[in-house]
Each structure stands twice: as C-alpha cells, then as structure tokens.
C-alpha positions in Angstrom: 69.4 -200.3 -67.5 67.7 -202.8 -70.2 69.1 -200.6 -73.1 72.8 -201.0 -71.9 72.0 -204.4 -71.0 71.2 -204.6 -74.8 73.8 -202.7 -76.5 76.8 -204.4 -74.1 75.2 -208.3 -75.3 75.2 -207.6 -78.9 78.9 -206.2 -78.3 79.9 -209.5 -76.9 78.1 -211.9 -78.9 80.2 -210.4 -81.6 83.7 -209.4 -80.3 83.9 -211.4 -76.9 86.5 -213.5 -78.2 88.9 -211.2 -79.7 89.3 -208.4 -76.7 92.0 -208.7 -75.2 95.0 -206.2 -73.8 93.8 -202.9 -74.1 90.6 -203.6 -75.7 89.4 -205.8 -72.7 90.8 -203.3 -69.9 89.0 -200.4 -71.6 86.0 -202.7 -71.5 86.3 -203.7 -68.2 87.0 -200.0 -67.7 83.2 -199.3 -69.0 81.3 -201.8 -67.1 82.6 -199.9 -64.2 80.2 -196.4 -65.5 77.2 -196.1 -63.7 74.2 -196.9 -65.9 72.9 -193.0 -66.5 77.2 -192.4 -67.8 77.6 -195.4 -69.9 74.1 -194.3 -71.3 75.4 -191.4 -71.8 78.5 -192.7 -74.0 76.7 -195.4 -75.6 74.0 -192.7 -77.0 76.6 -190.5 -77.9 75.5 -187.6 -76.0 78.9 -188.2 -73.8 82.7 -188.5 -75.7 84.8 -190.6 -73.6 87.8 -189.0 -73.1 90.6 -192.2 -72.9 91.2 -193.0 -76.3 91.3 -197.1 -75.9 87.3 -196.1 -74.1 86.7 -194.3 -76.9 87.6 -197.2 -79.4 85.6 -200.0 -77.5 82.9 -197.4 -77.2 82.5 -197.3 -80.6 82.7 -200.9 -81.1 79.6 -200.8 -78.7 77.9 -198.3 -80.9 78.6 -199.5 -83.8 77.0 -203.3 -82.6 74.1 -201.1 -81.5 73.5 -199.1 -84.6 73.1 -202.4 -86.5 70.9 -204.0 -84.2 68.2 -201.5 -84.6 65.6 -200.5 -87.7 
C-alpha cells in the first residue's frame, strides 16, 4: 500500500540509524502487519497493544504527521 510505503520511508530516512534492540525488533515486528493492519495503526484507527509497537508506531506517526500539509 503506497501510503504505508510512504509513511514507513520518511520513518527511515529519519531514524534508520539509531533503531536498534527493541526499537528495531518492534520494527521488524511491524513490517510483518498486513498492509490493511499496519494501515490501520499507522492512521490511528488501531492501538497496538505491545508497548515497544506502540512506541515505534508512533515514531511512524509522528514522521507521517510532519510530512503532510
């Protein structure tokens, strides 16, 4: 899905180099969604329940919400 595509890119560009431990496995974690559930999460429709998800999930949002006007 082009708008996950999107969102995950600008989350990289910005924090690729500084996931690592949990931050990178909840990642990793994520890319594992199917595109309708990680749509879900990254809208904010969805509330991931693991908290280290929930934290990288917000990084993600956060990226996203700044992107757009």
């Amino acid at each position: 899905m082009l708008e996950n595509d999107l969102a995950l890119e600008r989350f990289l560009k910005k924090h690729a180099r500084t996931l690592d431990g949990e931050r990178l496995k909840a990642f990793k974690a994520l890319l594992d969604y199917p595109d309708s559930d990680l749509r879900e999460l990254l809208s904010g429709r969805r509330e991931a329940r693991d908290s280290a998800l929930c934290d990288i999930v917000q990084l993600v949002r956060s990226c996203e919400s700044r992107g757009s006007v």
